[in-house]
Each structure stands twice: as structure tokens, then as C-alpha cells.
FIVEXPA-883572 format. One record per residue (C-alpha): residue number from 1; residue in three letters; z, x, y. Coordinates in nm, 4 decimals, padded with zeros to 6 digits. Layout:
BEGIN
    i   aa        c3        c1        c2
  NUM  ALA         Z         X         Y
...
This chain:
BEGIN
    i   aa        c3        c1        c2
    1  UNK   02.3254   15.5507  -00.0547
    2  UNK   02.3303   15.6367   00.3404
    3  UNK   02.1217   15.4094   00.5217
    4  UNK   01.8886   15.6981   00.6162
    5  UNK   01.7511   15.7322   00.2307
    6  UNK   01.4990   15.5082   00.1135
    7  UNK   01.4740   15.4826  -00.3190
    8  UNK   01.2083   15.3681  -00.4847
    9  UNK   01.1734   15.2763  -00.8713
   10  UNK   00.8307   15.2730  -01.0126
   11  UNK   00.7714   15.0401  -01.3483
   12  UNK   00.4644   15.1494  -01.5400
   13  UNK   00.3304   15.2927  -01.8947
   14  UNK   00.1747   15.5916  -01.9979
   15  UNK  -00.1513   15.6628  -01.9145
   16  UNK  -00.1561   15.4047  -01.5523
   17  UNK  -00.0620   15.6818  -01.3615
   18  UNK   00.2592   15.5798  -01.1995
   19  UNK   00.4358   15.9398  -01.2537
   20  UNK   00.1039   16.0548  -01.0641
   21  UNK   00.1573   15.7791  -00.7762
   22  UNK   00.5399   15.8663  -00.7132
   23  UNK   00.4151   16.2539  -00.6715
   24  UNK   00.1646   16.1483  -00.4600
   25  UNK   00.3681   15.9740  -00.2094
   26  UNK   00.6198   16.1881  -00.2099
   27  UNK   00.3907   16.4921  -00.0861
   28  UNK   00.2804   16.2100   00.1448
   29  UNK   00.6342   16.1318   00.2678
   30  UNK   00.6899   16.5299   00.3035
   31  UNK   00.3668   16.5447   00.5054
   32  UNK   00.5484   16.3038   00.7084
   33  UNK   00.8582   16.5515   00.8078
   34  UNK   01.0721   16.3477   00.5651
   35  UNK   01.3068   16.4947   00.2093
   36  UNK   01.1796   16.3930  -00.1012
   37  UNK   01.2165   16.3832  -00.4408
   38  UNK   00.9693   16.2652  -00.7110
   39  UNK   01.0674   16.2656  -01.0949
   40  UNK   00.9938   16.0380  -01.3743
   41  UNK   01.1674   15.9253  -01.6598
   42  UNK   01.0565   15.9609  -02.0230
   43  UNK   01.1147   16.0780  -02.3560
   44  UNK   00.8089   16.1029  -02.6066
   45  UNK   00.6024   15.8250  -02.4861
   46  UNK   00.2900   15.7797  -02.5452
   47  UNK  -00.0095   15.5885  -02.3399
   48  UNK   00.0765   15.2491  -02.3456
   49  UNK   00.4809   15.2868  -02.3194
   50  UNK   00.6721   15.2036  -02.0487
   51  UNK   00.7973   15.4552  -01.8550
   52  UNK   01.0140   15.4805  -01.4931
   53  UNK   00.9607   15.7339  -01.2094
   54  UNK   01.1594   15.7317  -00.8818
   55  UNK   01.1305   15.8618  -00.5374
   56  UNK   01.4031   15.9279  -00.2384
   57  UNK   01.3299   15.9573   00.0736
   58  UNK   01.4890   16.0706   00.3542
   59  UNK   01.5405   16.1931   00.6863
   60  UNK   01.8513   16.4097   00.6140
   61  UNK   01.8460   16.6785   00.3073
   62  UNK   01.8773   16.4931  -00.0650
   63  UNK   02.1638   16.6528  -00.2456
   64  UNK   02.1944   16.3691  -00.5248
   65  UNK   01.9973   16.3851  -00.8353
   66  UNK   01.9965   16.1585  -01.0981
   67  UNK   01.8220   15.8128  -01.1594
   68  UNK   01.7547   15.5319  -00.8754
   69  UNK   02.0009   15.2297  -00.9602
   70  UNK   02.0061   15.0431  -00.6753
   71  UNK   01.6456   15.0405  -00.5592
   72  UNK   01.5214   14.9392  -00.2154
   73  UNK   01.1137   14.9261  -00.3090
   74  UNK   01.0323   14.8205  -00.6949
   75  UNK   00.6941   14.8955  -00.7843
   76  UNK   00.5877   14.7918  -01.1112
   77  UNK   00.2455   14.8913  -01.1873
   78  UNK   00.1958   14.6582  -01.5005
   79  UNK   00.3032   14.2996  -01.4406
   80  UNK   00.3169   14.2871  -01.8351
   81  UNK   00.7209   14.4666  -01.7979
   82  UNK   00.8189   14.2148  -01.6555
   83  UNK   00.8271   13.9873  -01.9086
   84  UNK   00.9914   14.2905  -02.1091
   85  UNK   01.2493   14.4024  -01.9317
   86  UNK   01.4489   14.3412  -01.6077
   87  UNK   01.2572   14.5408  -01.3321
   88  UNK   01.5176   14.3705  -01.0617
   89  UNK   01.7636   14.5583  -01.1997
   90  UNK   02.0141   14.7075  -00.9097
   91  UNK   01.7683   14.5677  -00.6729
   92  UNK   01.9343   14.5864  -00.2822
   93  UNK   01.9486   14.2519  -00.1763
   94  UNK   01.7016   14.3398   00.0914
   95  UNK   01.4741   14.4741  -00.1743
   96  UNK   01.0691   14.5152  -00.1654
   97  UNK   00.8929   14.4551  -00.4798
   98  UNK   00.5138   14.5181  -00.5052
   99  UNK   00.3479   14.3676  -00.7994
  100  UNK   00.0152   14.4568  -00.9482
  101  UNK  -00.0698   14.0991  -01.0565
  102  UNK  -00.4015   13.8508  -00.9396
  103  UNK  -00.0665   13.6305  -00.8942
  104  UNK   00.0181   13.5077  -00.5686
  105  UNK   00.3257   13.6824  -00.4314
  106  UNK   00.5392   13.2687  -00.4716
  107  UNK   00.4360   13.2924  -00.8182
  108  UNK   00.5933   13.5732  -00.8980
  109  UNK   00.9202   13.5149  -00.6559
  110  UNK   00.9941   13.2149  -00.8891
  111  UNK   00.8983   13.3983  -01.2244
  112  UNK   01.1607   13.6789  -01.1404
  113  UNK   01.4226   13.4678  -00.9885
  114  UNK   01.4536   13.6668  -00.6807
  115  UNK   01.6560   13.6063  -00.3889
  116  UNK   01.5055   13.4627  -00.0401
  117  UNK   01.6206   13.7895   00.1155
  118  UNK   01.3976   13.9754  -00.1092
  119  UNK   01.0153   14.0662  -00.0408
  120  UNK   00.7438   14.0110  -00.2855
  121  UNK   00.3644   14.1552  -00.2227
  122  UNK   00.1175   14.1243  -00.4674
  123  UNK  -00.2072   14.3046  -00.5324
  124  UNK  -00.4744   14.2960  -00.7726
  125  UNK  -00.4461   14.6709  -00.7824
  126  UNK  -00.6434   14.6554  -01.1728
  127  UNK  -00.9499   14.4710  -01.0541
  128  UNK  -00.9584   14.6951  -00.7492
  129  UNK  -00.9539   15.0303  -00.9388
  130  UNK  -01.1857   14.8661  -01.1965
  131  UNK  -01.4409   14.7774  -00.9061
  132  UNK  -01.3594   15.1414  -00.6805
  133  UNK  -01.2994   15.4091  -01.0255
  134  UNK  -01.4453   15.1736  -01.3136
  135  UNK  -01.1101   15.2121  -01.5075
  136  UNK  -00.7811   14.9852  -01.5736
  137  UNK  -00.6232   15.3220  -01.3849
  138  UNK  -00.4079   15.1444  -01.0447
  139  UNK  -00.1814   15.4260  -00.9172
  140  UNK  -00.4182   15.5037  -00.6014
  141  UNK  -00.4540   15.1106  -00.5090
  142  UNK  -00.0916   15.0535  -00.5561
  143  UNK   00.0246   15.3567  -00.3436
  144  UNK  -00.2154   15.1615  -00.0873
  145  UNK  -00.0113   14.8402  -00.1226
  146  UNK   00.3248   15.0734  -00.1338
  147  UNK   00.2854   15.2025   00.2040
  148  UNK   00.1658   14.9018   00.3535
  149  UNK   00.4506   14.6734   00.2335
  150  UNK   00.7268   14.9548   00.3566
  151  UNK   00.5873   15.1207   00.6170
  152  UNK   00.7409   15.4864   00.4981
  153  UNK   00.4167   15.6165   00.5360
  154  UNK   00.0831   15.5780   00.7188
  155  UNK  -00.2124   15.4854   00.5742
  156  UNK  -00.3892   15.8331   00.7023
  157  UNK  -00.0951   16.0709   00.5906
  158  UNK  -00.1335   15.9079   00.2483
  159  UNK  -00.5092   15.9134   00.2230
  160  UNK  -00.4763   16.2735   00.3075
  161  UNK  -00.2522   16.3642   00.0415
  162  UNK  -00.4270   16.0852  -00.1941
  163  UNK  -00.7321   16.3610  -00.1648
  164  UNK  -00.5279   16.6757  -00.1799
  165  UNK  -00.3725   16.5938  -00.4718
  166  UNK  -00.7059   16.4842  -00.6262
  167  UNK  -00.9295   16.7671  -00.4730
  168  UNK  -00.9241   17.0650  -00.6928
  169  UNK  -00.9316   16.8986  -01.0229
  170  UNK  -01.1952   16.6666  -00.9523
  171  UNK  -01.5203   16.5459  -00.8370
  172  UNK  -01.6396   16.4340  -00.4923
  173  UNK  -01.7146   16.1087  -00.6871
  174  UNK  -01.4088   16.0626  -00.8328
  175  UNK  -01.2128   16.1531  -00.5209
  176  UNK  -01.3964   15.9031  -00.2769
  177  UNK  -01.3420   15.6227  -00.5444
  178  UNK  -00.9106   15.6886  -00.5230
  179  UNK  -00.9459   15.6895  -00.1587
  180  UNK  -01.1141   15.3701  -00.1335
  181  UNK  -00.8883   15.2389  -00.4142
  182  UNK  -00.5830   15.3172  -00.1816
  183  UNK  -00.7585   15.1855   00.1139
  184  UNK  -00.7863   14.8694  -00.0762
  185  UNK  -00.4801   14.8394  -00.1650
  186  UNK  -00.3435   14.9057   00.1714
  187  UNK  -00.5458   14.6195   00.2835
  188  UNK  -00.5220   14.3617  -00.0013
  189  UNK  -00.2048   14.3534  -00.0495
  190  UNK  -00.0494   14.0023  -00.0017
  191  UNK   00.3088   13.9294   00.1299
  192  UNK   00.4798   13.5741   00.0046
């Protein structure tokens, strides 16, 4: 992959959101002047399964389409897969992994085996959307973290699209809540 394109791999199950978040930051990332692509990858799951989605990002135009192998951001949005299946899969050596986990960031290094070259953040992104949405539901909080561990977008351009993609189909309420979940997130986030 040219050195230019950035490709994320989100870990998650039905019913989190993660399809949701990799939209999200992709309209983010386009908001930003960048390429994109967002798609997700599932058969008949249903809440509860895991599930992949991916992202590319770019500065050039993305004329590849198929499935991100050799990540350079992991997200997994349930620390539960990882006990399941092999979420460092492909992983570039220089490889960002953001975990939602009340672990510290160490913890999890030694757990997964990763190299030193790697980068592990950890953020309680459950307990946040619990306390800012009241529900297990951490797609906004770990789009926060996302962006704040990588640095492919800013924290404004993402809260902007955070309430765009939210603002027709819901509440005021429920809006505010995802903002401050991603703001959270953005903030919390721990590197180790």
C-alpha cells in the first residue's frame, strides 16, 4: 500500500456500532479533503456477532477495493475478540491499536504479544457511553480515541460529522450525548 494511504480495520459485533463508526470517520476524513472508503464485512450476523469494517484513507484517489490485510490502525471495539480471534492479524509493524478495555494500554501490549514498535491506547469507551448515552453503545467514544491516537483527523472535523451523521434521525438529546461521548474519548484515551 503507497505510503500516502492510511487502512484501518475495525473489530466489533453487531449491534456496537462499529460499521456506524468507520462511516462516520470516513465522511470525517472526506470533510478533511482526503479519499475514502468505508465498508464492512458481514454475512447474516446478528447483534452480538463479530463483525469487521475497514476504512482507507488517502491523499491520492483509492482505486483498490477489497478487504484491509495489512492494517496500520486496529480498532477493536469489544476487547472480548480478542481472546477469540487474532485482531493483530497483518498488523504493519508500525501499527496503532486502540482498545476499548478499563485495561491499561501495558496490559494489553503483553496480552496480545505485540511488538515494541507497535502502539497500544486504551479507553474505557463502554463506561463512557454508559455515563454520556446510558447504553453499552461505544462507536462515538471510540472514534474520539481513533482520531486522537492517529491524528488523521481533528477533533472538530469529527465532532462535526459525529452530529451530521446523527442529526436528522435523532434527538437533540441523543445527539449532544455522542458528541460528548467522542469528546471523551478523544480525551481519555491512554497511550502505553
Amino acid at each position: 500500500m503507497a505510503a500516502d494511504t492510511i487502512e484501518i480495520r475495525w473489530h466489533g459485533r453487531g449491534g456496537q456500532g462499529t460499521v456506524t463508526a468507520a462511516k462516520v470517520l470516513a465522511d470525517a476524513c472526506l470533510s478533511g479533503g482526503k479519499h475514502v472508503q468505508a465498508f464492512p464485512e458481514y454475512g447474516p450476523e446478528r447483534a452480538g456477532a463479530p463483525l469487521r469494517a475497514y476504512n482507507r484513507i488517502s491523499t491520492k484517489p483509492l482505486r483498490i477495493h477489497c478487504p484491509v490485510t495489512n492494517p496500520n490502525i486496529i480498532a477493536v471495539v469489544d476487547a472480548t475478540l480478542i481472546d477469540s480471534i487474532n485482531v493483530a492479524e497483518g498488523a504493519a509493524d508500525d501499527a496503532i491499536f486502540v482498545i476499548n478495555t478499563s485495561k491499561d494500554p501495558k496490559e494489553i501490549r503483553e496480552k496480545m504479544k505485540l511488538k515494541e514498535t507497535q502502539k497500544v491506547f486504551t479507553v474505557d469507551a463502554t463506561k463512557i457511553a454508559l455515563e454520556t448515552i446510558g447504553r453499552p453503545l461505544p462507536n462515538s467514544c471510540m472514534l474520539g480515541a481513533l482520531a486522537k491516537a492517529s491524528g488523521i483527523v481533528d477533533l472538530d472535523t469529527l465532532l462535526e460529522d459525529v452530529k451530521g451523521s446523527f442529526g436528522s434521525k435523532f434527538s437533540e438529546k441523543i445527539i449532544n450525548a455522542n458528541l460528548e461521548a467522542t469528546r471523551r474519548g478523544y480525551e481519555e484515551v491512554k497511550e502505553g
